[in-house]
N, C-alpha and C positions, 0 to 999 in steps of 0.2 A: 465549368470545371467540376469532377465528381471532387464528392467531398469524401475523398481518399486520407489522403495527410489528416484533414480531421480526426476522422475516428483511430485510425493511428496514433494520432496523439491521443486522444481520449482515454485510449485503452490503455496508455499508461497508468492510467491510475487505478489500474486493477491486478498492476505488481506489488504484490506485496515482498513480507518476510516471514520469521518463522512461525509456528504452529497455531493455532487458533482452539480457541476454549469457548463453553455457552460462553453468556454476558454473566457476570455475578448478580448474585441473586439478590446481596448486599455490596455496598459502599466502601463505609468504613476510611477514615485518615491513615494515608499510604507519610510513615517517616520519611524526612528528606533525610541526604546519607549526611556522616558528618564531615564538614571540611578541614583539611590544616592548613600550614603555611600555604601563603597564599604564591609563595614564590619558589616552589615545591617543583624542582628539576624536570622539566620534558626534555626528551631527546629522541628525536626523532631516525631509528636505526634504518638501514636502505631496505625497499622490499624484497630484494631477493628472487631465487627465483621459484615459481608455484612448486606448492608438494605436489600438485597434479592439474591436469588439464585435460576437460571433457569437449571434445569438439563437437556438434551435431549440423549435419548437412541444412538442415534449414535455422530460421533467422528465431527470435525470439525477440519478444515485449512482456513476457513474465519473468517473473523472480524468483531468486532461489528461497526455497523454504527447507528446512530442517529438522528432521525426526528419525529414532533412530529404530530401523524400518527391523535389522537384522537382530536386534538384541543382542551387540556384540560391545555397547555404553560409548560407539562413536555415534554419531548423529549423522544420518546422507544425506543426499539432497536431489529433492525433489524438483520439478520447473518443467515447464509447459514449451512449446516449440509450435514455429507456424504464423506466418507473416503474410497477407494480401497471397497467396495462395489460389484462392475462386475454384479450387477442385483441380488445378493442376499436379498436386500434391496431395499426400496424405499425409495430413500433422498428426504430433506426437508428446506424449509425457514424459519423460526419463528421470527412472531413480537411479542415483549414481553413489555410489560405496564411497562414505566420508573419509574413509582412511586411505584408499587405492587409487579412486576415481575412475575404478572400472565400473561399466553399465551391471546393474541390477536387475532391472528389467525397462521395456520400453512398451509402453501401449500404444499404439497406433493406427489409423484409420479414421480418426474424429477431425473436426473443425478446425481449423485457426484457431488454437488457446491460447490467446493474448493472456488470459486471467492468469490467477499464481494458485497455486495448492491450500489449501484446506485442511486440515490433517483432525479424523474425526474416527471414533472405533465404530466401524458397522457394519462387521462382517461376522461377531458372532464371538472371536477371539482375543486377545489383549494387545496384538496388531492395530497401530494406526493405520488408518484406510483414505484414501486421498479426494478429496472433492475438485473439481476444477471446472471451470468457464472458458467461452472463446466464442467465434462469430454465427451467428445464422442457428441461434437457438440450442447452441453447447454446451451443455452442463452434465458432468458424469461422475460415476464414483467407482474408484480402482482401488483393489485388492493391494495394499499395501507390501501385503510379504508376494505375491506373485504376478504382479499388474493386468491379472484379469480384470475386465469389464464385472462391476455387479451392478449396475444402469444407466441407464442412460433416461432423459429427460426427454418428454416427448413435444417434439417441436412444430406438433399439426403439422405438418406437412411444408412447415418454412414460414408458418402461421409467426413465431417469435424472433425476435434479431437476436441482439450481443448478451451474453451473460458476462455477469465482471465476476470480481472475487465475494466468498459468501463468506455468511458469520454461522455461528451455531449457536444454538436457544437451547434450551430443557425440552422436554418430550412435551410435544404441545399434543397429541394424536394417541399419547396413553398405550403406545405399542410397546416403549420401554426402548425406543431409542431417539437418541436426541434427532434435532432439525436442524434446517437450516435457513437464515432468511439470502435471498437473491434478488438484486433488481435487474430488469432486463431493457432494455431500448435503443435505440439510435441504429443506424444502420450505413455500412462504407458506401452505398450508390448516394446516399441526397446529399442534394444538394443545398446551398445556402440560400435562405428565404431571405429576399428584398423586402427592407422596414422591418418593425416589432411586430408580434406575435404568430401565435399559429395559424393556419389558415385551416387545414382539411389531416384531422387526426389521421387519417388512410395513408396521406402523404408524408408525414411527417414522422412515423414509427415510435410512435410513444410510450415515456417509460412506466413499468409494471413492478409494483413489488412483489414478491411469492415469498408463501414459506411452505418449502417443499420438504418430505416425507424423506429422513433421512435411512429410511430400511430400502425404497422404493425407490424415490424418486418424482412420486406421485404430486399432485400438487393439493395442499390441503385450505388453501386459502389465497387470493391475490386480490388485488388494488390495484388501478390503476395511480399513478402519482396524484398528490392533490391539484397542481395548479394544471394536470391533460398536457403538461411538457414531455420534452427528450430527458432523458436523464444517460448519463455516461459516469455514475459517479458508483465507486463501492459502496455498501453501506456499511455504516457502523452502527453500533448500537451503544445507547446509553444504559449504563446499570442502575437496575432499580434503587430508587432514593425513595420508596413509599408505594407509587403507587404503578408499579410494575415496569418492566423495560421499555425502553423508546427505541425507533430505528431512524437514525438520523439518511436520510437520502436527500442530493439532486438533482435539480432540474435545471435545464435551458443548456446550452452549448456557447461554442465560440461567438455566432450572428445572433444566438435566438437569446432572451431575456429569462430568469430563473430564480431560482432561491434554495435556498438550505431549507429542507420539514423536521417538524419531530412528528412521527407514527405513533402512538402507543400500540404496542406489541400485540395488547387485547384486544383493542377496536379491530387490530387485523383481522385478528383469527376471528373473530364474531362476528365482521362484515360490517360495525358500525362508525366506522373514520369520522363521522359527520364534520366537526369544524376542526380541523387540522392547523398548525401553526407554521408559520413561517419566522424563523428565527434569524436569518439573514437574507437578503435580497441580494442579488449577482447585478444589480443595475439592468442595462440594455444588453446584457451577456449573462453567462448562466455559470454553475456553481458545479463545476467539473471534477476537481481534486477533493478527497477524501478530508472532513476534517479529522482534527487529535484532540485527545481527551486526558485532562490533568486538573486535581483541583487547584486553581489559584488562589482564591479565597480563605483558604483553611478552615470552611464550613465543613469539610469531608461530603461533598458530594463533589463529582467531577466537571470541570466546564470546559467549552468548548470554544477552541480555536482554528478556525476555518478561514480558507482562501479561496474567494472569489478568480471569475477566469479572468478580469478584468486587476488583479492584479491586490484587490484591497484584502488586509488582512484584517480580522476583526475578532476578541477573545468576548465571549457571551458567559454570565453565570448561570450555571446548571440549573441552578433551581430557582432563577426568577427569569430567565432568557434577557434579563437585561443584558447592553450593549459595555459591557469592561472599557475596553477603548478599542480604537480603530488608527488604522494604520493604511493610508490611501500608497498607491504608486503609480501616479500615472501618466500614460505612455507605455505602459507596460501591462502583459498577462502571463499565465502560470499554467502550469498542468502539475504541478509542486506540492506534495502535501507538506504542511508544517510535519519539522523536527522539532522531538521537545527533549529539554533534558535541564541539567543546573548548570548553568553556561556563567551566570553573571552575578559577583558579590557572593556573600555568605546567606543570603536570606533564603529561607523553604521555599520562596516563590519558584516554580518551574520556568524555563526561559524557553523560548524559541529561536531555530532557525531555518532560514526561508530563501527561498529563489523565485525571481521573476526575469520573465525574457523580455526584450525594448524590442517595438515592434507592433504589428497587426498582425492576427493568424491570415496566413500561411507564411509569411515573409516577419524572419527576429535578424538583428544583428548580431545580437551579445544577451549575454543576463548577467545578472546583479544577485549575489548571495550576501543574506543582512543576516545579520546576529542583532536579536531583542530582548527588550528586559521585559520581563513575563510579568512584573509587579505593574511597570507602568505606560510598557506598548513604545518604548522610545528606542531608535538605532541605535546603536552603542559601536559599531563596525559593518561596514560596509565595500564592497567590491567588484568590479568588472572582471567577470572570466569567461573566455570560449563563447559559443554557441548558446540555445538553450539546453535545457539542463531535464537529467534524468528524474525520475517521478518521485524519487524519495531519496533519504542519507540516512545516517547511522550515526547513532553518539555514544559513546560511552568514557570511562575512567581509565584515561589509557595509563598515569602515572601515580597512582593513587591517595591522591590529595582531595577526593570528595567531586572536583571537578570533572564535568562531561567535556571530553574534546569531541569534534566533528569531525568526520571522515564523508569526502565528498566525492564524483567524481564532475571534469569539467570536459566537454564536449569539442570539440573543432570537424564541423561536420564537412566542411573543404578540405580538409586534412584525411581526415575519418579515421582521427583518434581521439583516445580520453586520456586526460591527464589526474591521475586521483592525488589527492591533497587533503592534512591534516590539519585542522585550525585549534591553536592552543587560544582557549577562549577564555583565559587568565591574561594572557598577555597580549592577542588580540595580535597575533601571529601569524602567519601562514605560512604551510610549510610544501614544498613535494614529499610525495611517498612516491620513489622512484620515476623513470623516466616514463614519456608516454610507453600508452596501451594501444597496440595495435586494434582499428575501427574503433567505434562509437560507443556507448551505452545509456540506455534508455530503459534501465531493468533497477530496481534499488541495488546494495550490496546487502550483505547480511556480514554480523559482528557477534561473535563471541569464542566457546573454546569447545570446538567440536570433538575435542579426545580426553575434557576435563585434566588436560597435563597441566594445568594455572596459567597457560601461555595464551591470547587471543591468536584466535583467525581470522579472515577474511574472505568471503567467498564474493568473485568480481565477475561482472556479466558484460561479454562485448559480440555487439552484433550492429552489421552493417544498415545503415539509417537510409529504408526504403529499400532495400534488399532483399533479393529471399534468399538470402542465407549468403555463409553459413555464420554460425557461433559457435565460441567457446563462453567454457563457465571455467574457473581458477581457482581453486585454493591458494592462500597463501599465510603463511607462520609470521605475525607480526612480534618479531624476535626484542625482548625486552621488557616485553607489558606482563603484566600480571592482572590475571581475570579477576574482575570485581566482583563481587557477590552478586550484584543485579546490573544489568545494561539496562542504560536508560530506552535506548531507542535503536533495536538490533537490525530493523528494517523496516521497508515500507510499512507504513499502520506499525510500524513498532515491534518490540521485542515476538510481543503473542500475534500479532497479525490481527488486533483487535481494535489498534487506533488510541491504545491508553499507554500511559507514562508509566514503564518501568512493572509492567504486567508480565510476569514471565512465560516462556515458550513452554512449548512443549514437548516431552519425550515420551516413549513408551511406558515409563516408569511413573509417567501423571495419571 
């Protein structure tokens, strides 16, 4: 059986959300917000129906991202198109006007962009300019105000497989424009290898770190991964705590065996990795989904909470990679990255929450969405919903009591729809936000207030599961709420698209 469906799923975890900044250059102790009454009124108003609706003839597994491209202080949105394709199509980028949801512009002729946008100035003017990823060595950078091509990534000749979504570093190359780090591997033709390990790096397409030339595109340095595995995972990066930034990536898949690294950024660039760490192990399975970054500890460096594909969750301190506590579930695997936000009690500690599907890949029943206490790794709420579950969620303060509520959506892939739902995570509720969504999603949402009127939005992504195509992308006015000063977790990898707790996005005016 080609391992199609695999990397399909895989490639979810290369949807992200909004904008993306280098890694900080410093730390520093991020205030928790403050809470009140703990019984402080939600009400859940009906969705309504979209301010607009962008439909695109093909399928999508990227996410919307948002920047505000026109300088008119809404923010559009950006998302990649292009699903199992193999050349019978020509995929596509599309920026879409936050206020109208008419197209902006559309770049077209590249790869399956499963990956999500980027959003990085390097075109010369104060224009964000958009990076993206997708299948068979895609990685390119468009002209944000006019979605010209300014490069493209050179793929030897089909020499590189899949690009996910990138991060951006400081000017490593002294040209005076930032970078970007990228890991590349895995590929939709292989197949699943019988027993643990790798056998023939040739056959197995293995993953590569880069950090590529963000004027060009050129590549100024790579690695192979430390353990010679597949890697399907975004990378994130750790911010420097002393002694310069880390790139957290993984290795192994759904069949093959893996682990979470930390890189240091320097060792890249100078070609010295020598003994590399392994900060979690994926067991007989590999470490697929992106982890998130928050400090627990209240030392002000940031640590890491990551999900294995096998289902186990485990919170690491940043700065001694000890084991916080661990969170097994099994019977179950993920393609999930942790949600973070202040879900549980009054305490600074950041909480989590998390989705796993019952089940072996390729065949889930159902999944299970848990709400965790970030202090001590224990369920507090737990529940059976739909199918499995799209690649990331969204949290923020929807009634403004200091509390993150969860915005989810839940899948019914025999049905092939989504139903999205509000979890008041004070009272440990659940709620619908309106009736199902026609098909599936497999894309995060994105959460905040795209036209600064104080009210949240929602921007929702539905596309038919193993489809090509089509999709729509939604706006919708979440009538009642009033925007918090920070969202904790606005999408995939988070508010910035960076994998940290309550980092904020980006707009033209950063």
């Amino acid at each position: 059986m080609l391992r199609r469906v695999a990397v399909v799923m895989a490639l979810l975890i290369a949807a992200c959300s909004p904008g993306s900044t280098a890694a900080s250059s410093s730390v520093g102790c991020v205030a928790p917000p403050v809470f009140t009454d703990e019984m402080a009124e939600f009400v859940v108003e009906p969705l309504g129906e979209p301010v607009w609706a962008m439909e695109s003839t093909e399928a999508t597994f990227s996410s919307p991202r948002l920047a505000d491209l026109t300088g008119d202080g809404v923010l559009d949105v950006v998302q990649g198109f292009g699903q199992d394709t193999f050349g019978d199509r020509q995929s596509s980028v599309i920026a879409t006007n936050g206020s109208t949801g008419a197209e902006l512009w559309k770049s077209t002729g590249h790869e399956d962009l499963v990956g999500s946008a980027t959003f990085v100035q390097l075109g010369g003017d104060d224009t964000l300019d958009v990076v993206i990823g997708g299948r068979r060595g895609a990685l390119i950078a468009i002209d944000g105000t006019t979605g010209s091509l300014l490069w493209s990534f050179d793929d030897q000749g089909g020499r590189w497989f899949n690009f996910y979504t990138s991060q951006v570093v400081d000017d490593q190359n002294a040209d005076s424009v930032v970078d970007l780090i990228a890991v590349n591997g895995g590929l939709v033709f292989d197949q699943p290898e019988e027993g643990s390990g790798i056998r023939d790096a040739d056959d197995r397409h293995l993953g590569t770190v880069f950090v590529v030339s963000g004027a060009d595109g050129s590549v100024i340095a790579k690695s192979p991964v430390p353990d010679r595995g597949e890697s399907y995972m975004s990378p994130v990066l750790l911010p420097d705590s002393g002694s310069g930034p880390e790139v957290l990536v993984g290795t192994g898949g759904e069949t093959l065996p893996g682990a979470l690294w930390r890189l240091p950024l320097s060792a890249l660039i100078d070609g010295e990795l020598g003994v590399t760490e392994a900060v979690v192990s994926g067991g007989l399975k590999g470490m697929i989904a992106s982890p998130s970054l928050a400090d627990l500890t209240g030392d002000c460096v940031v640590d890491i909470v990551t999900q294995a594909f096998n289902g186990t969750l485990t919170a690491v301190d940043g700065a001694s990679s000890a084991s916080l506590w661990t969170l097994e579930n099994v019977g179950f695997e993920t393609y999930s990255t942790p949600t973070l936000g202040y879900f549980v009690g009054d305490d600074a500690v950041p909480d989590v929450f998390a989705s796993v599907a019952r089940g072996v890949w390729p065949e889930y029943e159902s999944s299970d969405y848990l709400l965790i206490d970030g202090a001590t790794g224990q369920v507090v709420w737990r529940e059976t919903l739909g199918s499995f579950a799209p690649s990331g969620f969204v949290a923020g303060d929807l009634n403004g009591d200091g509390r993150d509520e969860v915005i989810f959506g839940v899948n019914d892939v025999a049905a092939n729809t989504h139903q999205l739902y509000v979890l008041d995570t004070t009272k440990r509720v659940l709620h619908e936000l309106g009736g199902p969504l026609d098909q599936t999603t497999f894309s995060s949402p994105w959460l905040g207030d795209i036209d600064a009127d104080g009210e949240l939005d929602l921007i929702t992504t539905a596309s038919a599961y193993q489809s090509s195509g089509p999709a729509k992308v939604e706006r919708f006015n979440l009538v009642g709420t009033q925007a918090p000063a920070n969202i904790s977790w606005g999408g995939y990898l988070g508010t910035a698209g960076t994998g940290t707790l309550r980092e904020s996005g980006v707009t033209s005016e950063n």
